[in-house]
C-alpha positions in Angstrom: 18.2 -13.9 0.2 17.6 -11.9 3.4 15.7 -13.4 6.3 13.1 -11.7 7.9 15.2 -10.9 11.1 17.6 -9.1 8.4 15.1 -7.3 7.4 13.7 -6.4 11.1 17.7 -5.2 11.5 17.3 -3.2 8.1 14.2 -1.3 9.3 15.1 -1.1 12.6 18.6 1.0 11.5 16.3 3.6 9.5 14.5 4.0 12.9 17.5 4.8 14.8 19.0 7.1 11.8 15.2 9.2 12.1 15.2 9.6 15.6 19.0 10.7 15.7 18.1 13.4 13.2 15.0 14.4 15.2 16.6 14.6 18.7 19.3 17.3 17.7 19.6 19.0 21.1 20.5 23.0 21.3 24.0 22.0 23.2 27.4 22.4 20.9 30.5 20.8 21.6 33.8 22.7 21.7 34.1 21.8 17.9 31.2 23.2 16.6 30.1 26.1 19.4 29.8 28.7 15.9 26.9 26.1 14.3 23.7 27.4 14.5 21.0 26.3 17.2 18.0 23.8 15.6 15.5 26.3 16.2 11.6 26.0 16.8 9.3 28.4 14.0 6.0 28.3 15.4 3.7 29.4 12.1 1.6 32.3 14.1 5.1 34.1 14.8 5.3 33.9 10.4 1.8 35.2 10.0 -0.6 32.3 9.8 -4.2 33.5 10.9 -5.2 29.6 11.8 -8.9 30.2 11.6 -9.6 27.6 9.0 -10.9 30.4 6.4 -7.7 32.9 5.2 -5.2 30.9 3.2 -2.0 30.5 4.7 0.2 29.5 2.6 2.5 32.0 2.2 2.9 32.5 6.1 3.4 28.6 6.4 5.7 28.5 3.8 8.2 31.2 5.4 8.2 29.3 8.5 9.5 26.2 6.7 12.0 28.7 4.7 13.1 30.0 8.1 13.4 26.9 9.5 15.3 25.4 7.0 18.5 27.4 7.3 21.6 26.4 9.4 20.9 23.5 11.3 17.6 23.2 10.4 14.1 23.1 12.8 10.8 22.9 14.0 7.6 24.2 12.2 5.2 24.2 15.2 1.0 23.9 14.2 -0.6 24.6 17.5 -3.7 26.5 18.0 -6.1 26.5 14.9 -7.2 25.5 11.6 -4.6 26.1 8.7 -5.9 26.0 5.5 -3.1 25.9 2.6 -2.3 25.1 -0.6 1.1 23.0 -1.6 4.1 23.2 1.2 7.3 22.4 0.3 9.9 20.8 3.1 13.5 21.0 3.1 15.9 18.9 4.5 16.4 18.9 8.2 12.8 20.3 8.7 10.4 18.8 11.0 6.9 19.7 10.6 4.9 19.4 13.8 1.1 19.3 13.5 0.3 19.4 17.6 -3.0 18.5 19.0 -6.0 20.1 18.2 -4.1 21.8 15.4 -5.2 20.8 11.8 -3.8 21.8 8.4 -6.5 22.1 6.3 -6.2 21.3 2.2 -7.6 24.3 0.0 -10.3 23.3 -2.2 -8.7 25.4 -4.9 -7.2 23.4 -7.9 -5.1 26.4 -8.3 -3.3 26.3 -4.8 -1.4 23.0 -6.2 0.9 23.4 -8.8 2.2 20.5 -10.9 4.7 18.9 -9.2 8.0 17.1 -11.5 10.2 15.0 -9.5 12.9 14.9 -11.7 12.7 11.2 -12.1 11.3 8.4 -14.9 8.5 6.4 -12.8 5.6 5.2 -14.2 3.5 6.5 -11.4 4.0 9.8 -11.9 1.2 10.0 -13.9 -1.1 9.8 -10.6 1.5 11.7 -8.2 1.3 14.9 -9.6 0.1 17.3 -6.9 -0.2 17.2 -2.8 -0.8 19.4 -0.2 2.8 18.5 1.9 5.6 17.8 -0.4 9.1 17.0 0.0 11.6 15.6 -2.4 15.5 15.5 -3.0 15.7 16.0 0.7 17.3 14.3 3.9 16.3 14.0 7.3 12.7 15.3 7.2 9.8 14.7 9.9 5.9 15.0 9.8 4.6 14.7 13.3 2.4 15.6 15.8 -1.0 14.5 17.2 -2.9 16.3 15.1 -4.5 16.0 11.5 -3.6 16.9 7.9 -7.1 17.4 6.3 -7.5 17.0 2.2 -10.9 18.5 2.8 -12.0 16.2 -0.1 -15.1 15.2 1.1 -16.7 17.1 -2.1 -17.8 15.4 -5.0 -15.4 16.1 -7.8 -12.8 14.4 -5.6 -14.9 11.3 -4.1 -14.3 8.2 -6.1 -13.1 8.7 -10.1 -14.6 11.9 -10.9 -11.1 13.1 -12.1 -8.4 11.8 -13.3 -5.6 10.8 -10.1 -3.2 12.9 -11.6 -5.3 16.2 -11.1 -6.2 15.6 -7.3 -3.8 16.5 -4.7 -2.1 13.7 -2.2 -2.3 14.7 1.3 1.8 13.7 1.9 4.1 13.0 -1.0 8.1 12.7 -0.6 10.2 11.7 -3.6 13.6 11.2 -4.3 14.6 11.4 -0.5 16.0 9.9 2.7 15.6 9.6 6.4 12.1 10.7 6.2 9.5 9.9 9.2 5.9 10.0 9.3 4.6 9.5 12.5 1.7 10.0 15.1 -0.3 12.5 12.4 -3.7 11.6 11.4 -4.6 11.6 8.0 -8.3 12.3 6.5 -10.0 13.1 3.6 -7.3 12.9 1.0 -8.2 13.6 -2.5 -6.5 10.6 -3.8 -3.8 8.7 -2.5 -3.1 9.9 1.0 0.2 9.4 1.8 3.0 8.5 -1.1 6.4 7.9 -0.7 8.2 7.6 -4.5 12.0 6.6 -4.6 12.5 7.4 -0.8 15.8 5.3 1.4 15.2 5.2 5.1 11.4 5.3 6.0 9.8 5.2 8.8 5.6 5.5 8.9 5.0 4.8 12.4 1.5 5.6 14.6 -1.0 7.2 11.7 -4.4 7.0 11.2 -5.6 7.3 7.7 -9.3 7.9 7.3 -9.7 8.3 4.1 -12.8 5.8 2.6 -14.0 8.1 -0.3 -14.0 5.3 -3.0 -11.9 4.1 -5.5 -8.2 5.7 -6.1 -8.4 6.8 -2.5 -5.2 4.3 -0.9 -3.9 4.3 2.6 -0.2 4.6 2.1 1.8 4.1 -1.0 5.3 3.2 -0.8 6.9 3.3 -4.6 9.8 1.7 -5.4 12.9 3.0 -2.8 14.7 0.9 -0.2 14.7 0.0 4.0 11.1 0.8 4.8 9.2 0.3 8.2 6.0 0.8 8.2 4.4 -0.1 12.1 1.1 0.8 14.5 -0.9 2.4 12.0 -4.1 2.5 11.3 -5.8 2.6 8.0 -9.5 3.0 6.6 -9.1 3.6 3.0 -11.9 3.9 -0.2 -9.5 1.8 -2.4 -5.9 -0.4 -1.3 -5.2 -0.4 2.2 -1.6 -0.6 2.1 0.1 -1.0 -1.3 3.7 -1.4 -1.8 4.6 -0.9 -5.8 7.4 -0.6 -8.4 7.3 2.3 -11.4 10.6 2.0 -11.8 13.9 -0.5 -12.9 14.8 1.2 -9.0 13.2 -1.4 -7.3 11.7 -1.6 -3.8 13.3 -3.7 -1.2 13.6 -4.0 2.6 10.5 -3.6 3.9 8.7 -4.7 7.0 5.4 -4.1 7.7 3.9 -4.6 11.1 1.3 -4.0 14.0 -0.7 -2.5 11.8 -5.0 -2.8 11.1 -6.4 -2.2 7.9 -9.5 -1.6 9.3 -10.9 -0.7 5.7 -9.8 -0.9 2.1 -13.1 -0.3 0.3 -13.5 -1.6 -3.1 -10.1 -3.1 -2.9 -7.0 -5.1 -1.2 -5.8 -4.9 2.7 -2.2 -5.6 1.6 -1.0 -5.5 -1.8 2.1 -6.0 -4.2 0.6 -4.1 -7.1 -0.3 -3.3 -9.7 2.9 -1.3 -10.8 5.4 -3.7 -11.2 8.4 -2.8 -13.3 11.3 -3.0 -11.3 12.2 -6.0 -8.3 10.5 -5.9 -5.3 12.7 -8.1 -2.6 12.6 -9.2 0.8 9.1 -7.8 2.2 7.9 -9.1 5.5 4.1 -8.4 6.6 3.6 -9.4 10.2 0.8 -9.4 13.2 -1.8 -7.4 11.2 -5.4 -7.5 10.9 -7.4 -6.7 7.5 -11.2 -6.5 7.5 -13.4 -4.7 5.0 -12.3 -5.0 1.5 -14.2 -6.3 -1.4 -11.4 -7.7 -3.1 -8.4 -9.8 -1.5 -7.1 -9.4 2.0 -3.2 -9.8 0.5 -2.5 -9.7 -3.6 0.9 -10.2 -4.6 0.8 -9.5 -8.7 3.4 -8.9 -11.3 1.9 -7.8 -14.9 4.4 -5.5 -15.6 7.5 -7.5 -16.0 9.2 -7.5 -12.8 9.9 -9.8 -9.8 7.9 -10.1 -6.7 10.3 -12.3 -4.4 11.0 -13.6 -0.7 8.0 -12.2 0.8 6.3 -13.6 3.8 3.3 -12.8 5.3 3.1 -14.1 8.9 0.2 -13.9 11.9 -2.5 -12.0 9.7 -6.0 -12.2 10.9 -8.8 -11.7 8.0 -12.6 -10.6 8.0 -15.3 -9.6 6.1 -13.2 -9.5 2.7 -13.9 -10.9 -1.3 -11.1 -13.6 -0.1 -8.1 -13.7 1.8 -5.2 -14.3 -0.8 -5.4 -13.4 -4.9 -1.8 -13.8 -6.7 -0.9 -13.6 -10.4 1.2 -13.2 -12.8 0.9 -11.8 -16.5 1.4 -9.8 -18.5 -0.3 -6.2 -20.0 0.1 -3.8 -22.6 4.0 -4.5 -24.2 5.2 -5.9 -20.8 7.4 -8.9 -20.7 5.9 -11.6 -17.9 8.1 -11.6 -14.7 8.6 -13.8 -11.9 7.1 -14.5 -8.5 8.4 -17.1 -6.5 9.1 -17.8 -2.7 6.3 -16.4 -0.9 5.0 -17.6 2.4 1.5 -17.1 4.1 2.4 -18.6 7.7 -0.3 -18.3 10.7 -2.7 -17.0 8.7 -6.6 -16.8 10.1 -9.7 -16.1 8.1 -13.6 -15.6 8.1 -16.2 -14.0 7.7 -16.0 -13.5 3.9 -18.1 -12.1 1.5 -18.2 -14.0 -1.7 -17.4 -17.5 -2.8 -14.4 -16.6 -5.1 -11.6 -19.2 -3.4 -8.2 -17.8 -4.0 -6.8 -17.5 -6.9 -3.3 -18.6 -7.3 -2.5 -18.2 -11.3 1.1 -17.7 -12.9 1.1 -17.2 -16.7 0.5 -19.8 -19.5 3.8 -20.9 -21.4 5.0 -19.3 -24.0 7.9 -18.8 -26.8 9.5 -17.4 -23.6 9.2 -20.2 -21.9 7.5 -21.4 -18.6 6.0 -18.4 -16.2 4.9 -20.5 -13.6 4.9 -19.4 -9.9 7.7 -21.2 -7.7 7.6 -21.8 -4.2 4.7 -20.7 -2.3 3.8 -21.9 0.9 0.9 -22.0 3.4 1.8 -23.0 6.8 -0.7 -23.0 9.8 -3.6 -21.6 8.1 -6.8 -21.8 8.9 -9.8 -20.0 6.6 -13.3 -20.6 6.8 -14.6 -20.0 3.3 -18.2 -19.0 2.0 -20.3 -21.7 -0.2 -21.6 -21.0 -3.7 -24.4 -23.6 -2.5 -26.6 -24.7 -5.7 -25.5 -21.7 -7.4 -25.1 -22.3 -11.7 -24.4 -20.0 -14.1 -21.6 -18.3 -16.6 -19.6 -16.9 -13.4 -19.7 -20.3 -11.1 -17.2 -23.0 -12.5 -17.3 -26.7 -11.4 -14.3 -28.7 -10.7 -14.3 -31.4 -13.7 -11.7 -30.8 -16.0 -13.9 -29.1 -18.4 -14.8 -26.2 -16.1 -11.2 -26.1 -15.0 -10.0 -25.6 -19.0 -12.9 -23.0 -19.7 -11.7 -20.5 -16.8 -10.4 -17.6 -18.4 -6.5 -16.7 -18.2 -5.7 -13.2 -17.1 -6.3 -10.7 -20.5 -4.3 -8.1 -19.9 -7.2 -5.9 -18.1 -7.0 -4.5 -14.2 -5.7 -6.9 -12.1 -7.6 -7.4 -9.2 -9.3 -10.8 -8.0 -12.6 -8.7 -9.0 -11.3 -8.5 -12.4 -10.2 -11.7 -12.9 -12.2 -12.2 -16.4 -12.5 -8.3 -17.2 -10.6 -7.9 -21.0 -8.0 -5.0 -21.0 -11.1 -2.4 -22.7 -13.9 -3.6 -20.1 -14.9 -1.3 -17.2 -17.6 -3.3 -15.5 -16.8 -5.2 -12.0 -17.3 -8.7 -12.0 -18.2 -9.9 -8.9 -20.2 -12.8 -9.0 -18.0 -16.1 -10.0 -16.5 -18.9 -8.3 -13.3 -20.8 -9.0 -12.8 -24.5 -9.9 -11.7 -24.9 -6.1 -14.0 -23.5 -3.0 -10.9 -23.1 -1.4 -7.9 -22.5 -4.0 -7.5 -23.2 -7.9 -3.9 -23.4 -8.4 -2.6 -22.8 -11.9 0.8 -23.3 -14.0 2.5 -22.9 -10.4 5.4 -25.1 -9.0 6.3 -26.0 -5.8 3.2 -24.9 -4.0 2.7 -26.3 -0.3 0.0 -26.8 2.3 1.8 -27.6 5.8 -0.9 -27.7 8.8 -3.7 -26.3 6.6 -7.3 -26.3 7.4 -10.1 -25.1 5.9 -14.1 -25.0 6.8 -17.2 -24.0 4.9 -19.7 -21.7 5.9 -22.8 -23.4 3.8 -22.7 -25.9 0.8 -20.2 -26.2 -1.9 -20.0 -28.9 -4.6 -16.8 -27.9 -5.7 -13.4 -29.4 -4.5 -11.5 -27.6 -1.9 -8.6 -27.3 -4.2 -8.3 -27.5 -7.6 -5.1 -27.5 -10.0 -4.4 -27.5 -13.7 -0.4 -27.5 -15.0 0.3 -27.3 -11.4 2.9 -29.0 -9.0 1.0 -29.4 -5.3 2.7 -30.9 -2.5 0.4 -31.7 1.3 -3.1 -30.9 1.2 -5.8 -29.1 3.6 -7.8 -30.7 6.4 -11.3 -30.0 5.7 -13.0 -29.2 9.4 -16.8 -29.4 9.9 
């Protein structure tokens, strides 16, 4: 099992592989004097107008053609507005957005062809169109200081209004490596705004995503692939703020996330594992970030699709305004299998501020003819959370602590998984937002080896609940409750 300074190493390897790539210089040594020149393609020189009105596809699309050849090149956006359809990079292309510049999304369906990766991943289904688009390529850059527009802000591609799979991402790169996204601020993306399927050697470094148009509108995406840094960015999404996923048997592993503020992840998660979940994801490390707005958890770590969610630490997050700070299960839907989670660790974490009196959810699966699905090895060490009281409250969706009201809550049935969901059946549709666990702080279910070093925990109001609550669960320390 890798340690997180492994992983720093791991991440910090893919930064110096990027930046070697991007800091070709136009000198040749006496070996290779006859190899072409990186050159730099600025897009007026190819005919783009830049005015924000004429499409310029085509024009921009030459550049990155032009570019592409011998040693490869700059594409230089400087000056203007350039509204476009779907470009396609190439390896050893760098795609410079400057200041002030802006490529600008059509709002024509028909500018973005069906894209087919030529790869088996469940999430294909939602990735099937963008306005930048690389894949099967190496050593690729999208930079600047200036913005990549979806120009979504219409109404057939706010919220759910059609399907994922019809909108257009604002960045998607599959099936490459050495690929850097950095300094470039991302807005209005139709759907996801920035994906990155199957992709070795990543680096997303200095964005801004401002994207908040509802559900199905994430930050960044990373699905399945392998030594990922993601660092100094900052996200405001409609939906998850920054989601890391498996679609595949590939896997995702290696990945460090840091210095980063979800400063908005609407109807959904700051930081989640989730929901796709087929293949391994390994070795994660989540460090000095800061999460606020998000109706449902600040960090969810699921597995419903049958694979395992290991060795993943989540260290110095600060949490605010948020449904609750930590939601984690396992289960199982549609013909899955149920997979594993176990050795996950929430160290320095700090919380308040939040918005409902849900606790956090820490469920594994019930046994089965399979066997035991519990989760293993999850610990909380210096934490400190200030949860919301359910006061007097009484009703179907607010559960008491005796062991009566512990049996009746509701096992995960297969539906959305999301702490929001929690009762939701795999055919309902409506939010359910009004419940509170057996615990005011956690309920801990078929779980072993779960473990409270140096926790503390306050209430902001009344609670008649417990603080934490188990059933079929191995517990070990407690939390200090502070007035």
């Amino acid at each position: 099992m890798s340690s997180p300074t492994c992983r720093s190493t791991l991440a910090a390897v893919a930064v110096l592989a990027i930046a070697g790539c991007a800091t070709r210089t136009e000198t040749t040594t006496s070996s290779d004097k006859s190899a072409p020149a990186p050159r730099t393609c600025d897009a007026h020189a190819f005919g783009a107008i830049g005015d924000g009105q004429a499409k310029d596809t085509l024009a921009l699309q030459r550049a990155i053609e032009a570019c592409s050849e011998g040693a490869g090149g700059t594409v230089l956006l400087a000056g203007g507005t350039f509204l476009s359809g779907t470009l396609v990079l190439h390896s050893h292309v760098t795609l410079r957005i400057d200041a002030g510049a802006t490529l600008r999304g059509s709002r024509d369906d028909a500018d973005y062809p069906l894209l087919q990766p030529p790869v088996a991943n469940t999430e294909l289904a939602n990735c099937r169109h963008a306005l930048v688009y690389a894949v099967g390529v190496t050593d690729v850059r999208i930079e600047g200081r200036g913005t990549i527009d979806g120009n979504a802000d219409v109404d057939r591609w706010r919220g759910m209004a059609q399907p994922e799979g019809t909108r257009p991402m604002a960045i998607f790169t599959a099936l490459s490596s050495n690929v850097a996204i950095e300094g470039v601020t991302v807005r209005d993306a139709a759907t996801w705004a920035v994906v990155n399927l199957e992709v070795e050697h990543l680096v997303i470094r200095g964005i801004t995503v401002d994207s908040p148009h509802g559900p199905t509108h994430d930050g960044i995406d990373v699905v399945d692939g392998r030594d990922v840094l993601i660092e100094d960015d900052v996200v405001d999404a409609g939906d998850d703020g920054i989601c890391l996923k498996s679609g595949s048997a590939t896997g995702l592993r290696d990945v460090v996330v840091r210095h980063d503020h979800v400063r908005g992840a609407g109807v959904a998660n700051g930081l989640k594992l989730g929901t796709a979940t087929v293949g391994p994801m390994r070795h994660l490390l989540f460090e000095d970030i800061a999460i606020e707005n998000a109706q449902a958890a600040a960090m969810a770590v699921e597995s419903v699709d049958g694979g395992e969610v290991s060795d993943v630490t989540f260290r110095r997050i600060t949490v605010a305004d948020v449904g609750t700070p930590v939601f984690m299960l396992l289960g199982a839907r549609g013909k899955a299998a149920v997979g594993a989670i176990h050795d996950i660790r929430f160290e320095t974490i700090r919380a308040d501020r939040l918005r409902y009196p849900w606790g956090a959810l820490l469920t594994g699966a019930p046994a089965d003819a399979a066997g035991r699905h519990d989760l293993q090895g999850i610990t909380f060490r210096d934490v400190a959370i200030t949860w919301k009281g359910a006061g007097d409250a009484a009703g179907p969706h607010v559960f008491g602590s005796s062991p009566a009201d512990i049996a009746r809550f509701p096992f995960y049935a297969g539906g959305y998984p999301d702490a929001k969901f929690v009762f939701a059946t795999p055919a309902a549709k409506a939010e359910v937002v009004e419940y509170a666990l057996p615990g005011w702080a956690f309920f801990v279910r078929d779980a072993r080896g779960v473990r409270f070093d140096d926790c503390r925990v306050a209430l902001d109001g009344a609670d008649h609940r417990v603080a934490i609550a188990a059933r079929d669960a191995q517990i070990e320390g407690s939390c200090a409750r502070e007035r």
